[in-house]
C-alpha positions as CSV (number, residue, x, y, z in Angstrom):
1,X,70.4,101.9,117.4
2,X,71.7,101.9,113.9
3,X,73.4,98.5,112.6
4,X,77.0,99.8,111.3
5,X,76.8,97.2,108.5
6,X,73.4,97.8,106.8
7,X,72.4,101.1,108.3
8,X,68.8,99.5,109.3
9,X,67.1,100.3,112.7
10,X,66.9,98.6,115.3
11,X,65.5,98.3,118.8
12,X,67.7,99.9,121.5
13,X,68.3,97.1,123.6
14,X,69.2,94.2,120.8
15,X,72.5,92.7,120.4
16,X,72.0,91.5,116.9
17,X,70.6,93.5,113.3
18,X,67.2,92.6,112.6
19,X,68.1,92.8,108.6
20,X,72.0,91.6,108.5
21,X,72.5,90.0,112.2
22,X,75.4,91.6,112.7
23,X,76.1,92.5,116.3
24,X,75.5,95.9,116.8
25,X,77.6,98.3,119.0
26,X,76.4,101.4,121.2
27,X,76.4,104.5,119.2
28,X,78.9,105.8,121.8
29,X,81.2,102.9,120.7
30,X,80.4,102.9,116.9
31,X,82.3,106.0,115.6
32,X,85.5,104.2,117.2
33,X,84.9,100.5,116.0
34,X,84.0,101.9,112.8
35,X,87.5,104.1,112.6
36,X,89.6,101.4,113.7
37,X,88.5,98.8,111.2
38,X,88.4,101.0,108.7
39,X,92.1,102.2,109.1
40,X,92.5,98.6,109.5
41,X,91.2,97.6,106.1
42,X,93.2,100.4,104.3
43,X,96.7,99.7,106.4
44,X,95.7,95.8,104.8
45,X,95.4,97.4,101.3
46,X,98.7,99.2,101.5
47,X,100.5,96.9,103.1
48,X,100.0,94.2,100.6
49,X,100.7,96.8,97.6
50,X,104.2,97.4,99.5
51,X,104.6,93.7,99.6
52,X,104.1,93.1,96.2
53,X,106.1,95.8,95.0
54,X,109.3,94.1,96.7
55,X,107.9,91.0,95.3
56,X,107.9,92.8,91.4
57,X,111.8,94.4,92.5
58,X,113.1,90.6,93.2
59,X,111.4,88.8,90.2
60,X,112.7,91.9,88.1
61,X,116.5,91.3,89.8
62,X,116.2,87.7,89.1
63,X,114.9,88.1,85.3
64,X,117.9,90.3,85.5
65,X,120.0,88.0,86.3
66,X,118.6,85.5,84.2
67,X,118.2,82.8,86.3
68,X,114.9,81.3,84.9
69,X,111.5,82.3,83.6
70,X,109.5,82.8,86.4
71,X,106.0,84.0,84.7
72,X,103.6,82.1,86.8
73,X,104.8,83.5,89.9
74,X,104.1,87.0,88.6
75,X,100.7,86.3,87.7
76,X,100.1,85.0,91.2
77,X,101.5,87.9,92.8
78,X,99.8,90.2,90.3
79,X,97.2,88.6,91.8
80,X,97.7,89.5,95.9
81,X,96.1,93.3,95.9
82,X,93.1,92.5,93.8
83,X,91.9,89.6,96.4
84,X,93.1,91.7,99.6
85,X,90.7,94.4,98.4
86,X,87.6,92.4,97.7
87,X,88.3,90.7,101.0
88,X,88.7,94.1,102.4
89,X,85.3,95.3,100.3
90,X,83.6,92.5,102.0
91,X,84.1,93.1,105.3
92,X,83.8,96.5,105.2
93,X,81.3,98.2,107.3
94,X,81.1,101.5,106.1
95,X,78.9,102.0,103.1
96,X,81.3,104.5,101.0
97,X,84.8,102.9,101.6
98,X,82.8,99.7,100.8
99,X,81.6,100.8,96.9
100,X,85.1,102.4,96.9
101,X,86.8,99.1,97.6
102,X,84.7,97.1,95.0
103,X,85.3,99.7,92.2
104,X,88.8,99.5,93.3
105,X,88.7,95.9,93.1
106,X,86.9,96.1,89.7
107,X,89.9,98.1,88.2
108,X,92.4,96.2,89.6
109,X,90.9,93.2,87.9
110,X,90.4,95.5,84.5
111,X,94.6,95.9,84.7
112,X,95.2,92.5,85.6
113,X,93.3,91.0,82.8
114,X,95.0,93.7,80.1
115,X,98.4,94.0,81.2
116,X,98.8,90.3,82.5
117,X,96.7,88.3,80.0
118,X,96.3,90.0,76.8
């Protein structure tokens, strides 16, 4: 039985990886578990970027509005997506969607540091 985390064999009949100890699942069940957290991790992703956006379309109205400066707040925010996806990276236990997510993660982090900072 293959460990959905780290790919390494193990015996048929453990519950745990012998490399990562991660609880392995039955190859019958793996191709679900793996689908469903995977879906999961990516409904995560794009539901943070909607939140977010709202977030951006109410500071914008209330800079509109000229209420008061409220730059920390969108630093913070600018902040949500970048952390959901290394979270997401982290936990993910497909090895492709994984390096997707950090390089995603690393570019989000690239744009935060030249549009926000600089």
């Amino acid at each position: 039985m293959n460990c959905i985390a780290c790919s390494t064999e193990n015996i048929p009949l453990a519950l745990f990886c012998k490399n990562c100890g991660a609880k392995l699942v039955p190859k019958k069940n793996q191709n679900n578990e793996d689908v469903d957290k995977i879906v999961n991790l990516f409904m995560l992703i794009i539901g943070s970027g909607l939140v977010v956006s709202l977030f951006y379309f109410f500071i914008n109205l209330i800079e509109y509005i000229d209420i008061y400066s409220i730059t920390p707040v969108r630093i913070i925010t600018s902040l949500v997506v970048p952390v959901v996806t290394l979270v997401a990276a982290i936990v993910m236990p497909h090895q492709k969607a994984k390096v997707f997510l950090f390089v995603a993660f690393t570019l989000e982090i690239i744009f935060f540091i030249r549009y926000s900072i600089l």
